[in-house]
N, C-alpha and C positions, 0 to 999 in steps of 0.2 A: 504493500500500500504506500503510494508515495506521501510521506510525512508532512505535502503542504497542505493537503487536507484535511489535517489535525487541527492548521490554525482558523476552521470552522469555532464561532463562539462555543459552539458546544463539543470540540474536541478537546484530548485532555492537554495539546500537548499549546495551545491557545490557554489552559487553565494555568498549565505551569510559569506559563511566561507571566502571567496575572500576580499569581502568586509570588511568586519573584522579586516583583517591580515593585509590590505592596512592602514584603521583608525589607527589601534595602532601602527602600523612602524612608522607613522609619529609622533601621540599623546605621545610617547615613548619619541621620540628624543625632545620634544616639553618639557613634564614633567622633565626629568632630567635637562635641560636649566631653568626650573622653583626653583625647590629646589634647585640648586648649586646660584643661586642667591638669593634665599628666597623672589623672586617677584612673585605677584600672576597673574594667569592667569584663561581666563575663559574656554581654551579647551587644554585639555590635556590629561595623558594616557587614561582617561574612556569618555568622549565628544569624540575625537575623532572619533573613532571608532563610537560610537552611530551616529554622522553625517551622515560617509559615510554610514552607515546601514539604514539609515532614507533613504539616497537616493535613497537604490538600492531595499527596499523594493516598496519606490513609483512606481517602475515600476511592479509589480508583479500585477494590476489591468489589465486587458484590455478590461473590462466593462468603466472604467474608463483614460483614456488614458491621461487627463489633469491632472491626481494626481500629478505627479513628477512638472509641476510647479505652482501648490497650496503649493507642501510642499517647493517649494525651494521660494516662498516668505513671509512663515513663518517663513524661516532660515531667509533673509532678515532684517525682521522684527527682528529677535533674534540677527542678528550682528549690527543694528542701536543702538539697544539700549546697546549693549557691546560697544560699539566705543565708543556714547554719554559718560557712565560711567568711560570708560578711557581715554577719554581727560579730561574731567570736574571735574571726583572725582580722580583717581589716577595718574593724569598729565602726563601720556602716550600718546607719539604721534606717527602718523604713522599706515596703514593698512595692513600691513604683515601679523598678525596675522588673522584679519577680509577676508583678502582675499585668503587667505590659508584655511581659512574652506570653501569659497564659494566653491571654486575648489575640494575640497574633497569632498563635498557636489555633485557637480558632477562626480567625480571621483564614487562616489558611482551608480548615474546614468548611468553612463557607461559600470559600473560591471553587472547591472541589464539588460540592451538590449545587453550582449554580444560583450562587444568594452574591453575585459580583455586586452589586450596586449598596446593598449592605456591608457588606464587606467594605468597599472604600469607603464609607461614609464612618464608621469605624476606624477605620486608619487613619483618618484626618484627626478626628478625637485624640486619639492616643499619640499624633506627632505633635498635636496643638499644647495635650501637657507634658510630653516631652521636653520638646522645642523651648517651652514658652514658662517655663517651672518658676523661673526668679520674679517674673512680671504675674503669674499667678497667686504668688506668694504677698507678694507687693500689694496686690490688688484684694485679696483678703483682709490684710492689714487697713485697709481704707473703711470696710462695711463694719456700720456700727450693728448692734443687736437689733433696734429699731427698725434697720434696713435687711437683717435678716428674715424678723417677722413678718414686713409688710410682704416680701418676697415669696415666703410660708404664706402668706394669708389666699396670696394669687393663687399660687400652687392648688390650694387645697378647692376655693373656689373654679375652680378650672378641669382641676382631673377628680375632686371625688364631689363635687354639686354639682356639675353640670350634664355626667350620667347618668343620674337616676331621675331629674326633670322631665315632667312629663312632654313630649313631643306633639300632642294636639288641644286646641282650644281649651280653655276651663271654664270660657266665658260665655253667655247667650248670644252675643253679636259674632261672635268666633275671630276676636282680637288679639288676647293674649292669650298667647305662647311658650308658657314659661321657659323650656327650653330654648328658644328663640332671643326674648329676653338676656333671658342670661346669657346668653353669648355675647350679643350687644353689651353688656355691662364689660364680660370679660375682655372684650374687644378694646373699649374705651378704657380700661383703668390697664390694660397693657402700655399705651400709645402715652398714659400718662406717665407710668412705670419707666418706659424708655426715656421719656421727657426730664424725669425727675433726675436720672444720673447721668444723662447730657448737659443737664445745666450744674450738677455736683462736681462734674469735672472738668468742664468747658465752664462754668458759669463766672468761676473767681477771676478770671482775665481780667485786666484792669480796660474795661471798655463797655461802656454803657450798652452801645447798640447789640454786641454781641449776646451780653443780656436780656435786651430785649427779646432776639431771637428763642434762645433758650429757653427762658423763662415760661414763653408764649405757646411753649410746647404742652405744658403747665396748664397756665393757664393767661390766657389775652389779658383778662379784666384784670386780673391780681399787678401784671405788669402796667398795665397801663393806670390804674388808683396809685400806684406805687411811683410811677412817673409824676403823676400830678402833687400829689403829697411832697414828692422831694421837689417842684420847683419851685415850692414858696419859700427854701433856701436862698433861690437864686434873685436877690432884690434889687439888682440892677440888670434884669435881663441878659445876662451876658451868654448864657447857657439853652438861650428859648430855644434856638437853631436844633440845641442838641438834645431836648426834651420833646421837642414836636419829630423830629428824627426818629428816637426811639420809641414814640407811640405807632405812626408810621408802620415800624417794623414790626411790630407786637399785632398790628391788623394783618397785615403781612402774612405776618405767618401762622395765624387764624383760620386763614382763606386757604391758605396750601394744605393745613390738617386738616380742615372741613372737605375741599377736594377729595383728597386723598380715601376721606372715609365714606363720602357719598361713590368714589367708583369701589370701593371692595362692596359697599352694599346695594347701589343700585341693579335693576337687573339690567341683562346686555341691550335689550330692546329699546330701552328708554336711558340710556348711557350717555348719550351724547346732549339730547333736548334738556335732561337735569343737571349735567355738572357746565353746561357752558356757564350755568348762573355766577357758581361762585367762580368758572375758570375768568370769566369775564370778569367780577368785579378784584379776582389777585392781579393781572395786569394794570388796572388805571390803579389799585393800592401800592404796585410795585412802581407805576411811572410817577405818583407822589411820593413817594419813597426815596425814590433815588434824586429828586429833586431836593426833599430836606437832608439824605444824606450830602449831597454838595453845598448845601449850603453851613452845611456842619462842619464840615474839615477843619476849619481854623479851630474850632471849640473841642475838638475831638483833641487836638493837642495841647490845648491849655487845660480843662478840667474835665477831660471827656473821661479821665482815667482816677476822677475823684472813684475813693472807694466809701464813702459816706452816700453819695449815689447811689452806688452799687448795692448797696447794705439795704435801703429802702425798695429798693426797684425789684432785687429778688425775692420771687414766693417764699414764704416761710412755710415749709413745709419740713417735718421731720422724718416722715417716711416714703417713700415710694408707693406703698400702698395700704390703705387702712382699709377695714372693713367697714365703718359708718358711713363714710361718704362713698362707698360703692352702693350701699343699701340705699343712701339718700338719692342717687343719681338712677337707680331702678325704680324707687316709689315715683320720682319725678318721670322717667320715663313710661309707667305704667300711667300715670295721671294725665300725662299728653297724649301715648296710646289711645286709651280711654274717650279724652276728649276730642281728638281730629274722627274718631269714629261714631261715637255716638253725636256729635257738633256734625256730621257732615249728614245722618241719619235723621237729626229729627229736626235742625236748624238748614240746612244744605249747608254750602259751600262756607257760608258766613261764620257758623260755629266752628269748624277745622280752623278758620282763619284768625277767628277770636282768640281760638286755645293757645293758638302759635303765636301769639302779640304778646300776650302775656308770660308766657313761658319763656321767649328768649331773651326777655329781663335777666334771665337768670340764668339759662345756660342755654348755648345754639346745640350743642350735638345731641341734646334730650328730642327736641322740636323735630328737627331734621330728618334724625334718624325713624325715630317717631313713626312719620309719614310716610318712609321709606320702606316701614317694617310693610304698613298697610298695605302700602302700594304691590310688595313683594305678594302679598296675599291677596290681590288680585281684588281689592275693596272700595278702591278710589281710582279715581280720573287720572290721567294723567296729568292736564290740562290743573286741575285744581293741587298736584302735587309740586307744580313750577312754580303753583300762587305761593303756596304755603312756606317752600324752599325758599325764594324769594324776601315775604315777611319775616321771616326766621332770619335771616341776613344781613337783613337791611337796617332790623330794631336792634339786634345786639350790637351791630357797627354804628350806629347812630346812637346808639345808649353810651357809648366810650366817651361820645364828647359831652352828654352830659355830666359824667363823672368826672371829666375834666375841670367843667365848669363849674361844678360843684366845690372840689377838693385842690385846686391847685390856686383860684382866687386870681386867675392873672387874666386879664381882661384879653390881652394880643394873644396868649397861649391857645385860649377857648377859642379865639375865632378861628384861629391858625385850623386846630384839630375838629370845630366844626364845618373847614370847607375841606378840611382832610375827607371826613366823613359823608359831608357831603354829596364830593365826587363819587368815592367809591359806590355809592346806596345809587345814586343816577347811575353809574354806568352796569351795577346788577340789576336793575330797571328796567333800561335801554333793551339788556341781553334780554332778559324778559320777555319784552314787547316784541322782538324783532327775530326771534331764535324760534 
């Protein structure tokens, strides 16, 4: 049999080369860590490899079907006695090593019954804590307990609430979803999740706007009340450019998270007629934007890197994730639920519209999504879902400059961020009218 028809995906000898390439990616990263410290090790660029090859040979019997774990408890047997010799003779502690070859050792068995794409996805893992062990370690040293729990909190709401949720109606109008729900929750307190250690470790930069950014990942309002609050430091205006700059970008990047979370939940059909709204209103926030960021440069280098700014501007939050404001943001999401369905039922179009006015006082991704869910469930118009997206949009964007006006007391700053606001709410409008 000529042997290039082996390197068929499903031949063995297409398996071995797999297997191979997997051993020494890792044995590779293993042995350079080796010689740059001049500590010795028992597997590296050449064990490696021979591991996973030992594995995924074992499955090549099918006379034999018990081979792979006779040989995987002679690997056993071969890392008992490397551990023994590295605690006792070379006073190395710790199974890192010993247990990165077991796993390759499977990895190899995986290659060998055709599980290739688990298998690399695997290998990356084990090169990443390989590779990457001191910035692991580092990065541990950073998470307080707080941050571990909020992390646990996801976790738990995520993998053990959100399977046992019932998956149809509980309601007479057939709106909520609990299952459906919940994923929405867990969807948005992920998106915060990410937000909260983007701005933990990107946030302390001595630079307002970059805060902004981050923060607004967070939350928009929190940054921008926080903006207004710290400009009534600024008693000679000198800082307006860079106050109305960083509100700016806190819209900004509002628009881009809201985007982002209308196309994972819109369906494909209505894709395009529902996110033009906010795609449209992030460009004219982006083209005010880059106007107050130019007109800020000079100020960005004199106090744009105050950290007493900074100190106000970012959300004070202690955890990445709590469980009250997850439940708060599902009661509110249920009560929007609730009201664009039964508001569109016994008031028409006017009551979804009502609910949505109200609601995104408080938060746009409750509203939004809200309507989205409906929509998904085949409830509402589409026609009345652009309204409602739209409202949702335009009140929380336009409620910013009243909190400006409110909290920061500066007559030129308010007007500044209510023709901010302005623009943007006309040109979600416009999209509206003309999309």
């Amino acid at each position: 049999m000529n042997w290039l028809t082996q390197l068929d995906p499903s031949g063995q000898v297409y398996l071995i080369i797999i297997a191979i390439a997997l051993g020494a990616f890792v044995g590779l990263r293993r042995e350079i860590e080796m010689q740059e410290k001049g500590i010795p090790g028992f597997v590296g660029f050449r064990t490696m490899p021979l591991v996973v090859l030992l594995g995924c040979v074992s499955t090549f019997f099918p006379l034999f079907p018990w081979m792979p774990l006779v040989t995987l408890s002679a690997v056993i047997g071969f890392l008992i006695i490397a551990y023994y010799n590295g605690v006792f003779q070379l006073q190395f502690l710790g199974l890192t090593s010993e247990l990165s070859t077991l796993l390759m050792f499977m990895v190899g068995v995986m290659v060998g019954y055709g599980f290739i794409p688990q298998a690399i996805v695997i290998t990356v893992f084990i090169a990443i804590f390989s590779g990457f062990k001191h910035q692991l370690h580092n990065f541990a040293g950073t998470i307080s307990p707080a941050e571990w729990s909020g992390a646990l909190q996801l976790l738990i709401i995520s993998a053990i609430v959100l399977p046992i949720l019932p998956r149809t109606a509980i309601d007479p109008w057939g709106a909520l979803v609990p299952y459906n729900i919940w994923l929405v929750v867990i969807f948005i307190s992920a998106i915060g999740f990410s937000g909260y250690f983007l701005n933990k470790y990107f946030g302390q930069k001595k630079s307002i706007l970059l805060t902004s950014v981050l923060g607004s990942f967070v939350s928009s309002t929190v940054v921008t009340t926080g903006l207004a609050i710290a400009s009534r430091k600024d008693t000679d205006d000198s800082s307006h450019d860079l106050f109305a700059s960083g509100i700016s970008i806190a819209i900004i990047t509002m628009l881009a998270r809201v985007t982002f979370v209308m196309i994972a939940l819109t369906p494909t059909e209505h894709l395009v007629q529902v996110v033009s709204i906010p795609a449209g209103m992030f460009v004219a926030a982006c083209l005010v934007g880059a106007y107050w960021y130019w007109k800020s440069r000079d100020e960005l280098q004199s106090v744009g890197s105050s950290q007493s700014i900074e100190q106000v501007s970012e959300p004070k939050i202690s955890s990445p994730f709590e469980i009250i404001p997850a439940l708060q943001f599902a009661a509110l999401f249920i009560v929007v639920l609730l009201g664009v369905q039964l508001g569109q039922q016994y008031f028409g179009s006017y009551g979804a519209i009502i609910t949505t006015f109200f609601s995104a006082f408080a938060d746009v991704d409750a509203a939004i999504v809200s309507v989205l869910e409906v929509l998904k469930n085949g409830n509402i118009e589409i026609g009345l879902v652009t309204t409602v997206v739209t409202v949702a949009l335009v009140v929380n964007t336009m409620v910013k400059a009243l909190y400006v006006w409110l909290l920061s007391r500066k007559k030129r700053l308010s007007l500044n961020i209510l023709a901010v606001t302005s623009f943007v709410s006309l040109a979600g409008i416009a999209t509206y009218l003309f999309v």
